[in-house]
C-alpha positions as CSV (number, residue, x, y, z in Angstrom):
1,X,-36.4,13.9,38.4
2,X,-34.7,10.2,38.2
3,X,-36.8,9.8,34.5
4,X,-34.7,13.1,33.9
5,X,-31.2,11.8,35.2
6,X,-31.5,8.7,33.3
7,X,-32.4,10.4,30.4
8,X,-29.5,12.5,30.3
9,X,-27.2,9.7,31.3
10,X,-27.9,8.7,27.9
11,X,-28.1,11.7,26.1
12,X,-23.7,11.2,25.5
13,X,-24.2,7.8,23.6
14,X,-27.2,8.8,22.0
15,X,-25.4,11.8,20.2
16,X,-22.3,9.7,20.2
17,X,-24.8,6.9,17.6
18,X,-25.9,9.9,16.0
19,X,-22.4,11.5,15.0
20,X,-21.7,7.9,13.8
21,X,-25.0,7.5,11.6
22,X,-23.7,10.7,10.1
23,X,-20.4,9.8,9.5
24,X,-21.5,6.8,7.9
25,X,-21.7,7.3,3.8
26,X,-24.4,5.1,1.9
27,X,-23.2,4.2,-1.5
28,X,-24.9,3.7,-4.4
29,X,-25.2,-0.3,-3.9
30,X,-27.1,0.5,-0.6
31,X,-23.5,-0.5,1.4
32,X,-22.3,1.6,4.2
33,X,-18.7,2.7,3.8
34,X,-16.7,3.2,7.2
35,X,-17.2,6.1,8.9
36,X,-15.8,9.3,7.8
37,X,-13.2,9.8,10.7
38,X,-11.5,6.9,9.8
39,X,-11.0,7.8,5.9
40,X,-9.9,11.0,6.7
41,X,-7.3,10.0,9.2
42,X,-6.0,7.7,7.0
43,X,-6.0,10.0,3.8
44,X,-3.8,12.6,6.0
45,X,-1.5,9.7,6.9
46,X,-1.0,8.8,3.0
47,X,-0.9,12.3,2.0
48,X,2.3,12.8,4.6
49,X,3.8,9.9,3.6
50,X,3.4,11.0,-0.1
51,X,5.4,14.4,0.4
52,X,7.7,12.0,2.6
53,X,8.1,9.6,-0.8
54,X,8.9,12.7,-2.7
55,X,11.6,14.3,-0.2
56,X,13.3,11.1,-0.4
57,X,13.5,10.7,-4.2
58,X,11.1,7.8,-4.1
59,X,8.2,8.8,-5.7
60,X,8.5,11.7,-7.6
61,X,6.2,13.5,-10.1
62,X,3.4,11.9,-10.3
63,X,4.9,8.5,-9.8
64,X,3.6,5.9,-6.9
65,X,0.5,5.5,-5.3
66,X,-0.2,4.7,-1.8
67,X,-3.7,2.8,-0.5
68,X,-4.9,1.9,3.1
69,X,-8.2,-0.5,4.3
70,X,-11.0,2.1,5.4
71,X,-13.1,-1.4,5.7
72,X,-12.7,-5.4,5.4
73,X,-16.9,-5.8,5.2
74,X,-17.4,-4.6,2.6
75,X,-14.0,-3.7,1.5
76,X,-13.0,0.3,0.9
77,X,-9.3,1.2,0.2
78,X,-8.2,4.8,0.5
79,X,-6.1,5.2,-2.5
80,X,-4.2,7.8,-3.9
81,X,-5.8,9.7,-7.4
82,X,-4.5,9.1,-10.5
83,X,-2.0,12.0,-12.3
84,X,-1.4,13.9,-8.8
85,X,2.6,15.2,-7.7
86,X,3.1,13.6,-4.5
87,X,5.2,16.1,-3.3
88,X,2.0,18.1,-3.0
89,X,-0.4,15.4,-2.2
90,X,-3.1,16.7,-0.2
91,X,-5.7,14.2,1.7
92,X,-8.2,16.1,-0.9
93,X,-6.3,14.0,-3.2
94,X,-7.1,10.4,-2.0
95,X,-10.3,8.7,-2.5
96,X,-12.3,6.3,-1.3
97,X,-12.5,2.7,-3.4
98,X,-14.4,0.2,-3.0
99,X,-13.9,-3.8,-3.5
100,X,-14.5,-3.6,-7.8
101,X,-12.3,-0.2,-7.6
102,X,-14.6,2.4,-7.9
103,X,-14.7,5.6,-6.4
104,X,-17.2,6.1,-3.4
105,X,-16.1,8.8,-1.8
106,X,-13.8,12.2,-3.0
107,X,-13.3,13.3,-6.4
108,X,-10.6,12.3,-9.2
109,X,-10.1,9.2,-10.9
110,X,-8.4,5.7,-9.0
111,X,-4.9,5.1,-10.1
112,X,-4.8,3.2,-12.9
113,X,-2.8,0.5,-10.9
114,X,-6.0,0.2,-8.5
115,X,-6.4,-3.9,-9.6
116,X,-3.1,-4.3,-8.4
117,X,-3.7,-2.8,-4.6
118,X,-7.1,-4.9,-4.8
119,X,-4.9,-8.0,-5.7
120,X,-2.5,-7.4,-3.0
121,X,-5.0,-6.7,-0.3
122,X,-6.8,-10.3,-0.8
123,X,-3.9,-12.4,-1.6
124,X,-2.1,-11.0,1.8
125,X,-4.8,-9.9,4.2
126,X,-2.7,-6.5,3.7
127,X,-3.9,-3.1,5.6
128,X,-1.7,-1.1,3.3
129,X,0.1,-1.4,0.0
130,X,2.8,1.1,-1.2
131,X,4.5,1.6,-4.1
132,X,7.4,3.6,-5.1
133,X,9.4,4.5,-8.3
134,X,12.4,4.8,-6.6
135,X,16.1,5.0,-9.1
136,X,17.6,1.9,-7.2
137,X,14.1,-0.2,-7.3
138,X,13.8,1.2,-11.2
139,X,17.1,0.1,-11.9
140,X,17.7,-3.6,-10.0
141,X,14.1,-4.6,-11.1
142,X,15.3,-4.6,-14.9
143,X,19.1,-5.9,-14.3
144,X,17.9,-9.0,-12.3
145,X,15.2,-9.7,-14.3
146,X,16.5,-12.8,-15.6
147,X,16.5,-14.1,-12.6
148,X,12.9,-14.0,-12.1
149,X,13.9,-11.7,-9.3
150,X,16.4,-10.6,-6.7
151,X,17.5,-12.2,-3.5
152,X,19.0,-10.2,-1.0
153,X,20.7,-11.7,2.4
154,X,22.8,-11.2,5.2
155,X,22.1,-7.5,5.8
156,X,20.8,-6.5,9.6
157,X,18.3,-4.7,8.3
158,X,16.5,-8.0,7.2
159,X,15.2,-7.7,10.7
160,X,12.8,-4.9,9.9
161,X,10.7,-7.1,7.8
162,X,8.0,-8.8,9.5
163,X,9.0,-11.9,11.4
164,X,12.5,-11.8,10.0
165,X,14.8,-12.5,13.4
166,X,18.3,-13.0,11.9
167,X,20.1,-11.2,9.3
168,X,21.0,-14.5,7.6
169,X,17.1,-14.7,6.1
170,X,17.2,-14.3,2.6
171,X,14.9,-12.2,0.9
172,X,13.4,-13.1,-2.7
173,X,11.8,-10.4,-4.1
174,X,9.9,-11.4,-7.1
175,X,10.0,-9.7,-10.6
176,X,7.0,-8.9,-12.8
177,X,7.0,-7.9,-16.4
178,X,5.1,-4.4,-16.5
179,X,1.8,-3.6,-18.5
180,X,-0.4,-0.9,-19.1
181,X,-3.7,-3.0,-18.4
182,X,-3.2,-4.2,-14.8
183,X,-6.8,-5.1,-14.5
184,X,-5.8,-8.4,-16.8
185,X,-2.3,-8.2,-14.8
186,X,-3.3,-8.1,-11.7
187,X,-4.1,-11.9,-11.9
188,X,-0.7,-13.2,-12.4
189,X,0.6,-11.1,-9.7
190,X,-1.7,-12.9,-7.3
191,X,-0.4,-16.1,-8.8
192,X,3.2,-14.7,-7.9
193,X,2.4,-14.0,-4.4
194,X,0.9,-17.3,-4.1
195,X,4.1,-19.1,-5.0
196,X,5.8,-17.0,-3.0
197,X,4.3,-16.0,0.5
198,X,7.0,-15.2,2.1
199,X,7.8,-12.2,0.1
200,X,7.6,-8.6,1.4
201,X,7.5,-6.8,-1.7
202,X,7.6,-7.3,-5.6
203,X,9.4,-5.6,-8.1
204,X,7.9,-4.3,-11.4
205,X,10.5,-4.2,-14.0
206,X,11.4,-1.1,-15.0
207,X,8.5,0.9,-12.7
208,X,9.3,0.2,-9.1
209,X,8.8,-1.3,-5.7
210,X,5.5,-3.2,-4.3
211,X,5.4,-3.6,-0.7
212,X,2.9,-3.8,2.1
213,X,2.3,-4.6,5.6
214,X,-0.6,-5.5,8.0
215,X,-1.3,-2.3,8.7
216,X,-0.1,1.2,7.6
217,X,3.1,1.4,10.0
218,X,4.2,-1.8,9.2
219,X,3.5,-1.1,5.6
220,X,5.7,2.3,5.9
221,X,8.3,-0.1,7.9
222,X,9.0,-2.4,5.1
223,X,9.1,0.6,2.4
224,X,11.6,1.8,4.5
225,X,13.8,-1.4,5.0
226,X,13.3,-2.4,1.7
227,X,14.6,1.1,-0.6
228,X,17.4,0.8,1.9
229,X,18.4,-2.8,1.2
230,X,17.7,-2.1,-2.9
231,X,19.8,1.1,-2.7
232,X,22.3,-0.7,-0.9
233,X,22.7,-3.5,-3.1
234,X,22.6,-0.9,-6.1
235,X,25.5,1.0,-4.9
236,X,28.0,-2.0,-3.7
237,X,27.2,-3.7,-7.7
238,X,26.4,-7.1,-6.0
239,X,27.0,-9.8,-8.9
240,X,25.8,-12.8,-6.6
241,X,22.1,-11.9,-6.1
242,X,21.4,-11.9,-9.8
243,X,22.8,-15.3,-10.3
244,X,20.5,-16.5,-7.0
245,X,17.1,-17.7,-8.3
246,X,13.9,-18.5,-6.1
């Protein structure tokens, strides 16, 4: 009888293992990818916050993509498939990447700006990176340009941005020239960040806002603060920021 009652003591964390071990996906290398749970509670988080994008005039058509870490060892990103309308994004609709960009897990084809999210991730230690195609980020990434970028200070909402604590911090928000092959581009944008880590987002001239964040809220928080501080700017026709260089 006690052989029995310890044997069922165990029997929870036993099938608990065993729901794991199924969970866990095998890829072709022989790597384990993160369990299932995880990816799919993540893929319903970007698929919201897709629709969300959308609603808000941020990302619409099939503009944007969103990624989140599944895993740092090895590294999976959920990402967003190329050519979907976000405004209907379903978690069907995001896959699972790995740390060269190819698909592991879900069907559809990685967004073509994958090398970028993969940049992002390892030059910031990022849990999420978000990007939008918003009219205000469209329009200030190609009028500031010049600049090399666009500063943006003394607004309280500075103080959504991680460890900003006053709304005198100036925010520099580099400006990249866009390409159609971010695979080679990706580089110099890691070059960018690295002159500049204390930036929470870069701009893509004439395409939209990069952001990110630690982890998906925090990534979500700084999209948020950050297409309100562009939109402002946009609307009050600042002259000063664009002669303000880094």
């Amino acid at each position: 009888m006690r052989r029995s009652a310890r044997a069922a003591k165990r029997l929870p964390s036993r099938l608990a293992a065993d729901s794991l071990r199924r969970e866990t996906v095998t890829t072709t290398r022989g790597k384990r990818s993160a369990p299932h749970s995880v990816y799919a509670e993540l893929a319903g988080r970007i698929a919201e916050l897709g629709r969300q994008a959308h609603h808000r005039g941020w990302a619409l058509g099939t503009s944007g993509n969103f990624s989140a870490v599944v895993s740092r060892d090895p590294l999976r990103l959920a990402i967003t498939a190329s050519g979907v309308d976000k405004g209907r994004l379903a978690p069907a609709q995001v896959l699972e990447i790995d740390g060269e960009g190819r698909a592991v897990r879900g069907g559809g084809r990685p967004s073509a700006e994958t090398s970028l999210h993969l940049a992002i991730v390892r030059a910031r230690g990022a849990g999420a990176v978000l990007h939008t195609h918003s009219p205000w980020s469209t329009l200030l990434s190609d009028a500031h340009a010049g600049a090399g970028g666009l500063a943006i200070e003394g607004y309280e909402m500075l103080k959504g941005l991680n460890g900003v604590v006053t709304h005198e911090h100036r925010e520099w928000l580099p400006i990249v020239e866009n390409t159609q092959d971010w695979s080679a581009g990706a580089a110099g944008v890691e070059a960018v960040l690295r002159q500049r880590p204390d930036a929470h987002g870069l701009l893509i001239r004439r395409h939209g806002l990069y952001t990110w964040g630690r982890d998906f809220d925090e990534a979500v928080r700084h999209l948020e603060v950050l297409e309100f501080l562009l939109e402002v700017v946009g609307r009050s026709g600042e002259k000063g920021a664009s002669q303000w260089r880094a």
